[in-house]
C-alpha positions as CSV (number, residue, x, y, z in Angstrom):
1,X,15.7,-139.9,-7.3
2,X,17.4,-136.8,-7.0
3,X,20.5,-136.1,-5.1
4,X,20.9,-134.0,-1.9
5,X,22.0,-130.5,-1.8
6,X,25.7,-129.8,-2.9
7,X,28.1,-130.2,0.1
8,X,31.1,-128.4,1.4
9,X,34.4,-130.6,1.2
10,X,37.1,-131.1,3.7
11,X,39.3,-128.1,1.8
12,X,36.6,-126.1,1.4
13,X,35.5,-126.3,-2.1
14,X,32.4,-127.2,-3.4
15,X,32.1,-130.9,-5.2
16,X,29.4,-131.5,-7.8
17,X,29.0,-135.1,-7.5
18,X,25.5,-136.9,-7.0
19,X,26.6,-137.1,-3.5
20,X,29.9,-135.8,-2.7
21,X,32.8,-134.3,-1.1
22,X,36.3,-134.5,-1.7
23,X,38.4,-136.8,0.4
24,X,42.1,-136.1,0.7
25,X,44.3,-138.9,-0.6
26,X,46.6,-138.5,2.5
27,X,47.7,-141.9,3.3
28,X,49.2,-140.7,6.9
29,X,45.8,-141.1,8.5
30,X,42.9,-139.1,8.9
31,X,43.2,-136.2,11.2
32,X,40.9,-135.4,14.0
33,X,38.8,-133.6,11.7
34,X,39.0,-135.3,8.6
35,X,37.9,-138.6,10.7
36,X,34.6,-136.7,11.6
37,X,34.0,-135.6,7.9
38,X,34.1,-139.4,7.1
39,X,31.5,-140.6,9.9
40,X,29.7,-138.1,9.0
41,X,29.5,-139.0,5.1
42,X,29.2,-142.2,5.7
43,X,26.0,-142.4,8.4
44,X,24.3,-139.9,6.0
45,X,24.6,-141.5,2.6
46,X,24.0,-144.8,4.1
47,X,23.4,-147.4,0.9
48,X,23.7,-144.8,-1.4
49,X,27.6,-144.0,-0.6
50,X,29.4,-144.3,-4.2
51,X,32.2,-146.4,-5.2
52,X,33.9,-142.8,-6.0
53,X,33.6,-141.7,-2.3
54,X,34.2,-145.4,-0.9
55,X,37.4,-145.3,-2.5
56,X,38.4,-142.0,-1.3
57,X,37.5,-142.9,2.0
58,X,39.7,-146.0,1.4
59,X,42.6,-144.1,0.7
60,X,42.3,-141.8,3.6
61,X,42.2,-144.7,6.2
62,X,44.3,-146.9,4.4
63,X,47.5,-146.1,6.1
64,X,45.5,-144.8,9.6
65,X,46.2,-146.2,13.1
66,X,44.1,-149.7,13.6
67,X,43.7,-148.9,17.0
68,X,42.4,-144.8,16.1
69,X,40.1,-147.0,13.6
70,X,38.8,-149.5,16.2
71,X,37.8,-147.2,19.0
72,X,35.4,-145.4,16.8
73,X,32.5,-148.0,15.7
74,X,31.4,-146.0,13.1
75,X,34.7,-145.2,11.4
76,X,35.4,-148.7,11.5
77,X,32.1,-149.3,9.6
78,X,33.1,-146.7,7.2
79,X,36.3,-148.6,6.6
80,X,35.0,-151.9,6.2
81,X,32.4,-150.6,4.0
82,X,34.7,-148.4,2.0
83,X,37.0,-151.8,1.0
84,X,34.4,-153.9,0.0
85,X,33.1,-151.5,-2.6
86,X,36.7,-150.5,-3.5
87,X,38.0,-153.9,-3.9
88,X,35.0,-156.0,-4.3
89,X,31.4,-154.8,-5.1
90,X,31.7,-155.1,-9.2
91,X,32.2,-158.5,-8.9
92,X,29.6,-159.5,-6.2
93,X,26.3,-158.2,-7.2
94,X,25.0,-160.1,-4.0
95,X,27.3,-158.0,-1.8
96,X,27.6,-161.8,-0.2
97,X,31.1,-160.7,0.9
98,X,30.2,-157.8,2.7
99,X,27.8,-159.8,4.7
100,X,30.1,-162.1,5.6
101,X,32.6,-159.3,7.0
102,X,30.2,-158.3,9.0
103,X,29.4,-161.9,10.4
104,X,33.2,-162.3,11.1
105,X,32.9,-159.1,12.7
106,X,30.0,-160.2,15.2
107,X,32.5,-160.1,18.1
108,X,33.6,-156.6,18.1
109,X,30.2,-155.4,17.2
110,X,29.3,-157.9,20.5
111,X,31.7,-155.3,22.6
112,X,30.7,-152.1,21.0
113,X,27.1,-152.5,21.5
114,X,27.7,-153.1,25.0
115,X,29.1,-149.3,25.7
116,X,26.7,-148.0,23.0
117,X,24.4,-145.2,24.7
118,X,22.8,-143.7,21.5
119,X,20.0,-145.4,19.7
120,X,21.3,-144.7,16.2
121,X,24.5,-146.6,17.1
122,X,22.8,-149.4,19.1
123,X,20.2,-149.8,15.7
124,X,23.1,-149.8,14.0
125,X,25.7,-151.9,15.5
126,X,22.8,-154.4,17.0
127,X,21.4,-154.4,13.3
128,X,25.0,-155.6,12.2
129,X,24.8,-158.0,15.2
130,X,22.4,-159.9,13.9
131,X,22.7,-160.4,10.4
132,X,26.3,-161.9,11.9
133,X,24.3,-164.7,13.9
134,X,21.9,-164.7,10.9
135,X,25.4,-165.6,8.5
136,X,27.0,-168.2,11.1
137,X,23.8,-170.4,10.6
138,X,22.4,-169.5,14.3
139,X,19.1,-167.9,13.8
140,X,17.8,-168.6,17.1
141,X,20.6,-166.6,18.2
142,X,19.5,-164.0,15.6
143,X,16.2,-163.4,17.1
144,X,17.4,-163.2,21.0
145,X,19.8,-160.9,20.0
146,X,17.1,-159.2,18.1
147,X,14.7,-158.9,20.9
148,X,17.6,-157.8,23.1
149,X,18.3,-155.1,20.9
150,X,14.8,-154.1,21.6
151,X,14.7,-153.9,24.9
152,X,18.4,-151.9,25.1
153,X,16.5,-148.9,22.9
154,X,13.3,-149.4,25.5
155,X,15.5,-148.7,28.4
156,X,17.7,-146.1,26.6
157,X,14.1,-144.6,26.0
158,X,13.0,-144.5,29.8
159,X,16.1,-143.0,31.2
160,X,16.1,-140.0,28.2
161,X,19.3,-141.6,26.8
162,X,20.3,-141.8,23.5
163,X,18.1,-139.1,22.5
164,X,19.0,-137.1,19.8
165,X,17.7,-133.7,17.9
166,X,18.6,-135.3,14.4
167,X,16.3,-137.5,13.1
168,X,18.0,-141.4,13.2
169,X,20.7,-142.4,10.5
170,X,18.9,-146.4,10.0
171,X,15.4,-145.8,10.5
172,X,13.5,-148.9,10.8
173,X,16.7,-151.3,10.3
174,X,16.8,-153.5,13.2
175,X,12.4,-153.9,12.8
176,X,13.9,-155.1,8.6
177,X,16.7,-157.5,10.2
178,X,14.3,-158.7,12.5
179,X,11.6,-159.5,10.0
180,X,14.4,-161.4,8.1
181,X,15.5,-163.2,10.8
182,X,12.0,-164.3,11.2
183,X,11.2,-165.0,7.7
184,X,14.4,-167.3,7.4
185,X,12.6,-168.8,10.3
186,X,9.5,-169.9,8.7
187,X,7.9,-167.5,11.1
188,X,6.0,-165.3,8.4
189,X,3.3,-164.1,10.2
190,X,5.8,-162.6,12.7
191,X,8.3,-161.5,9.6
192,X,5.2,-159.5,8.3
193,X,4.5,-157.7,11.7
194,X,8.2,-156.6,11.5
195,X,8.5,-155.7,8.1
196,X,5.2,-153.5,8.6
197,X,6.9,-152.0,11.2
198,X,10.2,-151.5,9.4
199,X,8.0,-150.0,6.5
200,X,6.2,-147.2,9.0
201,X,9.8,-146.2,10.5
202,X,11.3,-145.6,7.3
203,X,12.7,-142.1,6.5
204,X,12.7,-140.1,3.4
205,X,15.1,-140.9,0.1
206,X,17.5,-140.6,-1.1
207,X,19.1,-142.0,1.7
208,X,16.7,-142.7,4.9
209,X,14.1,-145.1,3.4
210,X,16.6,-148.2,2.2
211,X,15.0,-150.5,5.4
212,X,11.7,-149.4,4.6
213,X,11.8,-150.6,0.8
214,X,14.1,-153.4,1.9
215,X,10.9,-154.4,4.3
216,X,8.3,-153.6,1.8
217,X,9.5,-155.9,-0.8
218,X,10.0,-158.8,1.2
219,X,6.7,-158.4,2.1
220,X,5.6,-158.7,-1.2
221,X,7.1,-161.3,-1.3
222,X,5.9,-163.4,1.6
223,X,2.3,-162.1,0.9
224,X,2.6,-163.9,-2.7
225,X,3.7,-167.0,-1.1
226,X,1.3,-167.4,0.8
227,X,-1.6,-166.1,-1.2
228,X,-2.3,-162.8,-0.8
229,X,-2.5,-161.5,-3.9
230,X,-4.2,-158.1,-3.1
231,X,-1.6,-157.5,-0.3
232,X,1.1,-158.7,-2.5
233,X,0.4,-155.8,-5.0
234,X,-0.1,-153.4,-2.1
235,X,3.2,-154.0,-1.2
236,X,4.2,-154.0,-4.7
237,X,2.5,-150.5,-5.8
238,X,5.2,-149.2,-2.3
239,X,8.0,-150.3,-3.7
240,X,7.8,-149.1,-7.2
241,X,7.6,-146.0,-5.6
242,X,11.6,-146.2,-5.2
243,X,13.7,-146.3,-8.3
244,X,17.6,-146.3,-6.9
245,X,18.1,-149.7,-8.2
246,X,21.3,-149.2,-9.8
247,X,23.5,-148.4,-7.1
248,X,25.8,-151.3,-5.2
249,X,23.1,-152.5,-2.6
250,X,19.9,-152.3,-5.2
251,X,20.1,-156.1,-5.4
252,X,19.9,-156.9,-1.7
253,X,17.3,-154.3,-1.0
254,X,14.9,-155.0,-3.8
255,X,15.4,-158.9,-3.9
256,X,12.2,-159.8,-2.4
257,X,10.2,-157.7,-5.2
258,X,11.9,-159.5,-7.7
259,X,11.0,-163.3,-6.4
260,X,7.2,-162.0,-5.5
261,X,6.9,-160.6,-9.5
262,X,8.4,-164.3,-10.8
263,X,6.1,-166.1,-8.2
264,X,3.6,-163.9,-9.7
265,X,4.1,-164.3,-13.3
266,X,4.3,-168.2,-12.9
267,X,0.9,-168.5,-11.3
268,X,-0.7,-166.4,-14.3
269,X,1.7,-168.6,-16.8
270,X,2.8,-165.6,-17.8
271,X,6.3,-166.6,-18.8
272,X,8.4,-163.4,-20.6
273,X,7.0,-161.5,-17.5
274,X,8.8,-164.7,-14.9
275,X,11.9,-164.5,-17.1
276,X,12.8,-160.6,-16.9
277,X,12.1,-161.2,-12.9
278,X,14.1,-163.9,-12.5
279,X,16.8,-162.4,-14.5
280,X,16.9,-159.8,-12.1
281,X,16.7,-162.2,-9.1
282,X,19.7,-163.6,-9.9
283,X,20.4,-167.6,-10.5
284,X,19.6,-170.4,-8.4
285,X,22.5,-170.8,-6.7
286,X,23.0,-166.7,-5.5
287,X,25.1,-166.3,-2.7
288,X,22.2,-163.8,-0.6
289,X,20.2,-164.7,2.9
290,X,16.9,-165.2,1.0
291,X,18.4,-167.7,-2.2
292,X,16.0,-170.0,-1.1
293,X,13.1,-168.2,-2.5
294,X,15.2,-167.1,-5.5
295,X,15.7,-171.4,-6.0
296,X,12.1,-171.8,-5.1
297,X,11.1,-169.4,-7.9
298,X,13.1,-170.5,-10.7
299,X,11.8,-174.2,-9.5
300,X,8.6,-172.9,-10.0
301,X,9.0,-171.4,-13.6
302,X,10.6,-174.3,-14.6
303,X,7.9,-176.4,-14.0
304,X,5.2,-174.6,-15.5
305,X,7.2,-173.6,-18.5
306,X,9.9,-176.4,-18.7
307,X,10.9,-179.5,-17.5
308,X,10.8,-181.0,-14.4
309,X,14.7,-182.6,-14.5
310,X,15.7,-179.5,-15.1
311,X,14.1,-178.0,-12.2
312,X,15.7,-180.9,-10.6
313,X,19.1,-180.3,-11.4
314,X,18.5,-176.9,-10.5
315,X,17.1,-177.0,-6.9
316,X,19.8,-179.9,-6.1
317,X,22.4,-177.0,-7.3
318,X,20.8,-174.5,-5.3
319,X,21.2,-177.0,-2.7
320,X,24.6,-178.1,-2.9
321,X,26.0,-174.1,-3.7
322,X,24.9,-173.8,-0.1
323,X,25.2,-177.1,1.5
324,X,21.6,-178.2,2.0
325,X,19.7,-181.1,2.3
326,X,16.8,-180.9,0.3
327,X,14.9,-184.2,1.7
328,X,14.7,-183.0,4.9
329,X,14.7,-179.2,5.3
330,X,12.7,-176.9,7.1
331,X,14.7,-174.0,5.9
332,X,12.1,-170.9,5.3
333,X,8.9,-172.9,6.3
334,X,9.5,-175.7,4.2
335,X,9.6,-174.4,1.5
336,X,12.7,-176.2,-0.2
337,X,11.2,-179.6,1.1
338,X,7.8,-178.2,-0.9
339,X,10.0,-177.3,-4.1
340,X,11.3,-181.0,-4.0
341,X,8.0,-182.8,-3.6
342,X,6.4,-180.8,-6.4
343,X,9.5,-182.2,-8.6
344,X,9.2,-185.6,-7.5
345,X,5.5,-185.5,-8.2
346,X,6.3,-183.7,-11.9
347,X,8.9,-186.8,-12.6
348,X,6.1,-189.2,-11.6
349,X,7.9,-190.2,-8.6
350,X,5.1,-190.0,-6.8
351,X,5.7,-192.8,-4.1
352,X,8.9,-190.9,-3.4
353,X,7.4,-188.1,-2.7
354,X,4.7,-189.3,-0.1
355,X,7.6,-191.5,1.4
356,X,9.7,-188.4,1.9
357,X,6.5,-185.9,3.1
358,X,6.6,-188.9,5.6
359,X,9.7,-188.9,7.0
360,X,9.7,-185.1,7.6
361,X,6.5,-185.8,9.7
362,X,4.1,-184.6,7.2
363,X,4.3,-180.5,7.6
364,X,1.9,-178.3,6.4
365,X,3.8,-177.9,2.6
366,X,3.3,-181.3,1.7
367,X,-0.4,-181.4,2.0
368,X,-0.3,-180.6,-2.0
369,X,2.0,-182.2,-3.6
370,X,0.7,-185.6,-1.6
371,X,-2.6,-185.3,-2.6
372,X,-1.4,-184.7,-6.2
373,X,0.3,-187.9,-5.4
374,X,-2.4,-189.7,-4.8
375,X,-4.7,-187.9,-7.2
376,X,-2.2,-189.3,-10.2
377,X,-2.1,-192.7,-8.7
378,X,-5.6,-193.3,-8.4
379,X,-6.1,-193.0,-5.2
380,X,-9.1,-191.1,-5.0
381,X,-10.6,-191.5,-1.7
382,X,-7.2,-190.5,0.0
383,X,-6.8,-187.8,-1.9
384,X,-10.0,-186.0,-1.3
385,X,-9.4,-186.6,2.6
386,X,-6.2,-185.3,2.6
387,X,-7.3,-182.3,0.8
388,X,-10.1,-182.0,3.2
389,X,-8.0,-181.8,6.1
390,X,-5.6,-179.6,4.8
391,X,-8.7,-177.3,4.2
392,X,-9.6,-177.0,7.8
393,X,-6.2,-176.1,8.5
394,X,-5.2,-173.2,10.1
395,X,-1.4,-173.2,9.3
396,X,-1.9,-173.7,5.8
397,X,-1.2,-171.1,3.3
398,X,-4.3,-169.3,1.1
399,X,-2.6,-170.3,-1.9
400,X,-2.7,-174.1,-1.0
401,X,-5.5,-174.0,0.4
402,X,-7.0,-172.9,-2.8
403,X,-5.1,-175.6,-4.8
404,X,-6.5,-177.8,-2.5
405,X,-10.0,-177.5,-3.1
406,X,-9.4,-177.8,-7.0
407,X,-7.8,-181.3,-6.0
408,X,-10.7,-182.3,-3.7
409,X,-13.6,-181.3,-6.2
410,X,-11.6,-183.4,-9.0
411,X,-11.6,-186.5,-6.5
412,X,-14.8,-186.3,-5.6
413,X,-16.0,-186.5,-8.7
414,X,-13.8,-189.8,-9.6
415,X,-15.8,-190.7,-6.4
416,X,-19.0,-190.6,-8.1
417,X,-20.0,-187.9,-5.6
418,X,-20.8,-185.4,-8.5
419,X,-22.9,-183.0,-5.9
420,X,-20.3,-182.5,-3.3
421,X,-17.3,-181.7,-6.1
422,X,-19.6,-179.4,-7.6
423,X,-19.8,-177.4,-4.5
424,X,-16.3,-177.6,-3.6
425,X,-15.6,-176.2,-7.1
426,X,-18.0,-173.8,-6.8
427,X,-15.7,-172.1,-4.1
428,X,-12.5,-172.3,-5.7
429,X,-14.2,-170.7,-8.4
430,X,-15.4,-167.9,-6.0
431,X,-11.7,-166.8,-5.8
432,X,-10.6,-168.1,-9.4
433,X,-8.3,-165.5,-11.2
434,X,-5.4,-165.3,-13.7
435,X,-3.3,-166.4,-10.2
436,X,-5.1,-169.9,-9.8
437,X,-4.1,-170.5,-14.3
438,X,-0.6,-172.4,-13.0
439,X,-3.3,-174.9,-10.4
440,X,-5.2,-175.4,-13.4
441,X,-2.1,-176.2,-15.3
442,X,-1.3,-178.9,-13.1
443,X,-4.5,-180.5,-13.1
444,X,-5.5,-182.9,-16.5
445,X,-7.7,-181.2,-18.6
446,X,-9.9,-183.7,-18.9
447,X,-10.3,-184.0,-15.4
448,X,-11.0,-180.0,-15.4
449,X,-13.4,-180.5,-18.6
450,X,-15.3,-183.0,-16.7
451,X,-15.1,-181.1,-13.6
452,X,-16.4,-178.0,-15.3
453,X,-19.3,-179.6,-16.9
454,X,-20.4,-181.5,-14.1
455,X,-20.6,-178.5,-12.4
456,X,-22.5,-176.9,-15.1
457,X,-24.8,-179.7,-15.7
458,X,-25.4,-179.6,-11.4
459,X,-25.9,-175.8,-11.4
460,X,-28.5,-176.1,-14.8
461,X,-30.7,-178.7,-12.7
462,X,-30.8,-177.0,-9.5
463,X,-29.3,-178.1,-6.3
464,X,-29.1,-181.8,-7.7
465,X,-29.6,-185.3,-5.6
466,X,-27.0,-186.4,-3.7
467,X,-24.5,-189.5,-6.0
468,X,-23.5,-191.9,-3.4
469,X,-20.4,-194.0,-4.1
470,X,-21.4,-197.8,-4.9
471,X,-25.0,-196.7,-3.8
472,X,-24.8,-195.4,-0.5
473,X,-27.1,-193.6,0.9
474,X,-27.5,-190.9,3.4
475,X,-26.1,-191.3,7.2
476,X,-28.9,-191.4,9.5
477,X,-29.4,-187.5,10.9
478,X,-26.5,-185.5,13.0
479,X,-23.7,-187.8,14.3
480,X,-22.4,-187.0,17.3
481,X,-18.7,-189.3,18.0
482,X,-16.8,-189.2,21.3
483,X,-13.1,-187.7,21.3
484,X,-11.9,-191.4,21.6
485,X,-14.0,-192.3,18.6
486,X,-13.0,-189.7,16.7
487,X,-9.3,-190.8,17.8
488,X,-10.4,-194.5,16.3
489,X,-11.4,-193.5,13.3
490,X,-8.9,-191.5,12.2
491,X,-6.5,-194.1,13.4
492,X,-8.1,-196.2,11.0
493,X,-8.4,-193.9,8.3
494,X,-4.5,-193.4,8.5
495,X,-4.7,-196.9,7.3
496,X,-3.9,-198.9,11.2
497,X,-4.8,-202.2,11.9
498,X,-7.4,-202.7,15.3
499,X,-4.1,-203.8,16.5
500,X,-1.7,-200.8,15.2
501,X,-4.9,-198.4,16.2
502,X,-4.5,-200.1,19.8
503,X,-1.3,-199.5,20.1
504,X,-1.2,-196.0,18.8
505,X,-4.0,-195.4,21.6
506,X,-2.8,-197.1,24.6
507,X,-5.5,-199.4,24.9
508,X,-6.6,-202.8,23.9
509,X,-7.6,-204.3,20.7
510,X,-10.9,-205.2,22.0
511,X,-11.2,-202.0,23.1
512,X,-10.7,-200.7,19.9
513,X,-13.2,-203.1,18.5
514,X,-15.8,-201.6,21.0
515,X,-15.1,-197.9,19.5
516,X,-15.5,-199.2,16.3
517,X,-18.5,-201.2,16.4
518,X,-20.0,-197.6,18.0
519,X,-18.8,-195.8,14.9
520,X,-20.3,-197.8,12.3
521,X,-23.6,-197.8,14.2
522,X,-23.7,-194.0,14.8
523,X,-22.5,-193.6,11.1
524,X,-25.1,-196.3,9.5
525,X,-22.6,-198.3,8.1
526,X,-21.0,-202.3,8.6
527,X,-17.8,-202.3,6.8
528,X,-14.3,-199.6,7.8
529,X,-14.6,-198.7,4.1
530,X,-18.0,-197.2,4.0
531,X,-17.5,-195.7,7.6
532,X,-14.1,-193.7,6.3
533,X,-16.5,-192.8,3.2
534,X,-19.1,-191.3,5.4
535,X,-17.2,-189.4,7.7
536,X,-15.3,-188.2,5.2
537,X,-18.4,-186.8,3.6
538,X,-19.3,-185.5,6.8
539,X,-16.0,-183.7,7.6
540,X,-14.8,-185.4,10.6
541,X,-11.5,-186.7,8.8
């Protein structure tokens, strides 16, 4: 990107430098005037201020009054800002430091916000608010803050406050904060909505458009986690489009694009392409709000191109660099408690892995790797159900729901049910591309072979006659089961006892026994094991 126009320095001369002016190295403190100049600098440039200029800046208010320094918000900013890339920013790619000032900062930036009457400084010291909650762990406390933010610009708007002819110095950074607040959340539908928002507020480059491509590539991000692979390279093709990657906050703004390209590149196996991504992701362990994507990405690669110890090891360091608990974490979604199932289930610890999908009451994120589970342990019939009703989900991502039907069409067809696997496959076929090779990678190939020729053989001979498994037949026309049957029966598909399902139902075992004997009449069938079989087939587990 180019640089702005040349600007006038505090002497008077004209500085050359990409973005400059000349500070004076007085170390008195800043005068009146020289104070402004700085403000000034420093809410223009924004990210793109340079470690030449920080230090200058540095040096100015090195030796000014703390208490001149601390009534101005925005000269504080400029001083905090100015030490971290003077004294620190080489060393911390992450900027993880600079962060973390600003979270020991929360309660001045508490005070200042509540005498701020312009909407840039409310954006901007509301913006700094939050990431502070965000850093001390409170996220809840993120997102009221947030929202309160909100509503202080809404009512600065109404009574024609904070209005300004310039355009604003942090266009669409509190919508950016907000959306990471929200993705850190697991709240990802919400996240995009902000980071949308953030996107259409941006200003122009070189230095009004950092939230904007900050927003854009987390959405790419988020959109490849959950499946959206059309959306992902929308978002993708946006922030291309900016190429200041070099300068002391590239990493934090561009992040996002880096884990969505490695997420990418694993799911097409396309390993040089997941290396140079993850290279610029950073490791593992990084010190930055969204690590637990960069972990859940190099997780990923390393399965699909490695070993699953290793992957291990390196979600457990992940872990520990930021003192998590992997077994039961609902960080993000889930998705660290996903990461860990799919290594469990890679080791061959697969009754770990169901035991500890369990224990964290079953969430969304562990409908795959449990019916991969059961899939490798033979368990066939619980498998395809499982996958079933992670289909009919609604909080269930595209991508696993995709990865589910693969799974379901390959049980069924251990099931002897050759028809209904065929169809099955026949939709995740509908939406097979180079993005589903890593789900086929984690299927056996003879399973797939088999899969694909059954199919074949299926779609050669028409629509085909139904295979029952063990010889059943056909249940007897539409079946129509009351709520409490339905209840029943997926009691007992859960694997209950009459008296468990009692229990579990407030009601009597003989009760229960009533239901049941209505069930197996409705479905046509005498024994639990047939009556799971059919309604199974018929979608009502």
């Amino acid at each position: 990107m180019s640089g702005p126009d040349r600007d006038e320095g505090w002497c008077g001369k004209v500085v050359d430098d990409e973005h400059g002016v000349d500070l004076p190295g007085a170390t008195s403190g800043p005068s009146e005037a020289e104070a402004r100049r700085i403000v000034d600098l420093v809410t223009k440039v924004w990210y793109a201020l340079t470690p030449e200029q920080a230090e200058q800046i540095h040096t100015t208010l090195r030796g000014a009054n703390p208490q001149h320094i601390i009534s101005d918000p925005w000269l504080f900013n400029a001083l905090l800002l100015s030490e971290h890339l003077t004294e620190r920013a080489g060393a911390e790619p992450d900027q993880r430091g600079l962060v973390e000032t600003s979270a020991d900062m929360s309660g001045y930036a508490a005070a200042v916000l509540r005498n701020a009457t312009s909407s840039d400084e409310v954006v901007a010291i509301g913006s700094a608010l939050v990431i502070g909650y965000r850093i001390q762990g409170d996220l809840d406390g993120a997102e009221q803050i947030g929202e309160s933010v909100e509503q202080r610009l809404e009512e600065l708007g109404r009574q024609g406050r904070g209005l300004t002819t310039r355009p604003a110095t942090r266009p669409g950074q509190l919508s950016m904060q907000r959306g990471l607040t929200a993705t850190l959340r697991g709240d990802f539908a919400r996240a995009m909505t902000l980071y949308s928002t953030a996107y259409s507020q941006m200003g122009e480059p070189p230095y009004r458009h950092f939230a904007g491509a900050n927003a854009a590539a987390n959405a790419a991000m988020l959109s490849v986690l959950e499946g959206h692979i059309d959306l992902a390279g929308q978002w993708l093709e946006r922030t291309a489009a900016f190429t200041d990657r070099s300068g002391w906050s590239g990493y934090l703004v561009y992040l996002g694009e880096y884990v969505a390209r490695a997420l990418l590149a694993v799911d097409r196996l396309d390993r040089p392409a997941a290396e140079t991504a993850l290279e610029l992701a950073g490791p593992a362990s990084v010190q930055a709000e969204l690590w637990p994507f960069v972990a859940v990405a190099h997780c990923a690669a390393e399965l699909a191109f490695g070993d699953p110890y290793r992957a291990h090891e390196q979600l457990r360091a992940a872990a520990f660099a930021h003192n998590h608990q992997l077994r039961d974490s609902t960080y993000c979604g889930h998705i660290l408690l996903r990461a860990y199932l799919d290594v469990l289930v890679a080791e061959g610890e697969y009754r770990t892995a169901m035991q500890v999908a369990e224990e964290a009451g079953e969430p969304a994120r562990t409908f795959v790797p449990v019916a991969h589970a059961y899939l490798r342990t033979g368990r066939h019939g619980d498998a395809a159900r499982l996958a079933a009703q992670g289909i009919r989900r609604d909080d269930l991502s595209v991508r696993d729901i995709r990865e589910l039907r693969l799974i379901r069409a390959v049980s069924l067809m251990k099931l002897d049910r050759a028809d209904e696997a065929a169809h099955v496959y026949s939709i995740f076929q509908r939406a097979d591309n180079d993005c589903t090779a890593g789900m086929r990678a984690r299927m056996d190939p003879q399973d797939l072979a088999d899969l694909a020729g059954t199919a074949t053989a299926l779609g050669q001979g028409g629509p085909g006659t139904r295979v029952g498994c063990q010889g059943r037949g056909e249940p007897p026309g539409p079946v129509n089961l009351t709520v409490t049957e339905l209840q029943v029966l997926r009691l007992l598909a859960d694997g209950r006892t009459i008296a468990q399902a009692a229990e579990a139902s407030f009601t009597s075992p003989n009760t229960v026994k009533t239901h049941v004997s209505s069930i197996y009449r409705k479905l046509g069938v005498t024994n639990r094991a047939d009556a799971l079989w059919r309604a199974d087939a018929l979608g009502l587990l």
